[in-house]
C-alpha positions in Angstrom: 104.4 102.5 112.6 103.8 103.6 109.1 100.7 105.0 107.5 99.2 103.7 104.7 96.8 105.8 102.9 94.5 104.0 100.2 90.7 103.5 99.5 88.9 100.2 98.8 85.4 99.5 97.5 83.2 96.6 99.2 79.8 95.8 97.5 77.6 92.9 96.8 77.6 90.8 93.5 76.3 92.9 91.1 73.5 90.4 89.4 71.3 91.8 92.7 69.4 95.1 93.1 72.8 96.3 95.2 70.3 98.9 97.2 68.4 99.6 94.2 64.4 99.1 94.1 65.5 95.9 91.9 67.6 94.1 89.8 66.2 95.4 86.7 66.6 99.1 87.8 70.5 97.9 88.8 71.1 96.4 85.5 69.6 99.6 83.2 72.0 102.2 86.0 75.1 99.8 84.9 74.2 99.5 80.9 73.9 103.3 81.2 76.8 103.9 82.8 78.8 102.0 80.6 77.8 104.0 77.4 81.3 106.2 78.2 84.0 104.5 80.2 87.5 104.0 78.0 87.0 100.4 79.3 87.3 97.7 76.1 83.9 96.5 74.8 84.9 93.4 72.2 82.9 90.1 71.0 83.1 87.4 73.1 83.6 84.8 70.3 87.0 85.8 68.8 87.9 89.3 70.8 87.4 91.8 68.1 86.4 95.1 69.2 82.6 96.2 69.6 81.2 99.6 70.3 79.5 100.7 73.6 76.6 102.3 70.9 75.1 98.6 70.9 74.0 99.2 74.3 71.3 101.6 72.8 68.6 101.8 70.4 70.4 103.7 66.9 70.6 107.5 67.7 68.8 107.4 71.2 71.8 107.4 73.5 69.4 108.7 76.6 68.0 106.4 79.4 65.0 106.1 77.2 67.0 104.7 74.6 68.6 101.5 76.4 67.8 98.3 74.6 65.6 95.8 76.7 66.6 92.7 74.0 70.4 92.2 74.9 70.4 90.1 77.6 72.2 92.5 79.7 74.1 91.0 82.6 77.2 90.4 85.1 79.7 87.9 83.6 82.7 86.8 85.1 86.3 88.1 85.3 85.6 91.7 85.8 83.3 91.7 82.4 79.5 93.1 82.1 78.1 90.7 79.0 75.2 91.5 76.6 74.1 89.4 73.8 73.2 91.5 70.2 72.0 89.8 66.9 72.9 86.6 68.6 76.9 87.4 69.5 77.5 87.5 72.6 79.8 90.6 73.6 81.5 92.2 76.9 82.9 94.9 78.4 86.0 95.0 80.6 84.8 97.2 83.2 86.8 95.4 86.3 89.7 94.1 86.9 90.2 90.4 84.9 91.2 89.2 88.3 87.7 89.9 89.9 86.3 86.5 88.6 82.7 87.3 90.3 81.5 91.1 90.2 81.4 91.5 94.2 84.0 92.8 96.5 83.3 91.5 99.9 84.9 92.8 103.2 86.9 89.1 103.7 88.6 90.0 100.2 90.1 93.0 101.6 90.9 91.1 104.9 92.6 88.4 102.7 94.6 91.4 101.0 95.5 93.3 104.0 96.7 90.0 105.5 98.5 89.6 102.7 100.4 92.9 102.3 101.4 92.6 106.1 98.6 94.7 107.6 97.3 93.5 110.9 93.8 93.8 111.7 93.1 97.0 114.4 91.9 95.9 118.2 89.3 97.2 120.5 86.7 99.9 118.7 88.2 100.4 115.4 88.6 96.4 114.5 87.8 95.7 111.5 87.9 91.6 111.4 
């Protein structure tokens, strides 16, 4: 039998608190962390590239310096979505193909199955 070695993540839909104390403290952790992936930040409207600096107040790139007034939220298709000067813009953060931000543990059933992979029996099954 071969041995596949790989990793996978399963979380809840990221518009929750996702084991935070709340939504709001999730949603301020993921604007933050967003302030230096390589992932694409662009206008929703027409595509055109946007900086990850309209995440934060003008020279305040520190926690502190978040902005409160962009609407910051999940989107769809892998995309975190924030509105500024009434534009909305995104960030591809995910994969396009994740068209709600959750990975749940049926997902990675449905893609085992798919690759071949049988679920394990007795104490180690995972279905």
């Amino acid at each position: 039998m071969p041995v596949i070695d790989s990793h996978a993540h399963i979380f809840q839909h990221w518009s929750g608190s996702c084991g935070l104390p709340s939504r709001e403290v999730h949603l301020k952790y993921l604007q933050k962390t967003l302030t230096r992936p390589s992932a694409k930040v662009f206008r929703l409207r027409d595509g055109a590239p946007a900086s990850g600096q309209l995440l934060f107040k003008p020279g305040d790139n520190s926690w502190a310096g978040l902005r409160d007034d962009i609407e910051f939220r999940p989107g769809r298709y892998g995309r975190l979505e924030f509105r500024v000067d009434g534009e909305d813009h995104a960030v591809q953060y995910m994969p396009v193909g994740m068209v709600e931000l959750e990975s749940r543990p049926e997902l990675l059933l449905a893609q085992m199955t798919a690759a071949g992979m049988k679920p394990l029996r007795g104490d180690r099954n995972v279905g």
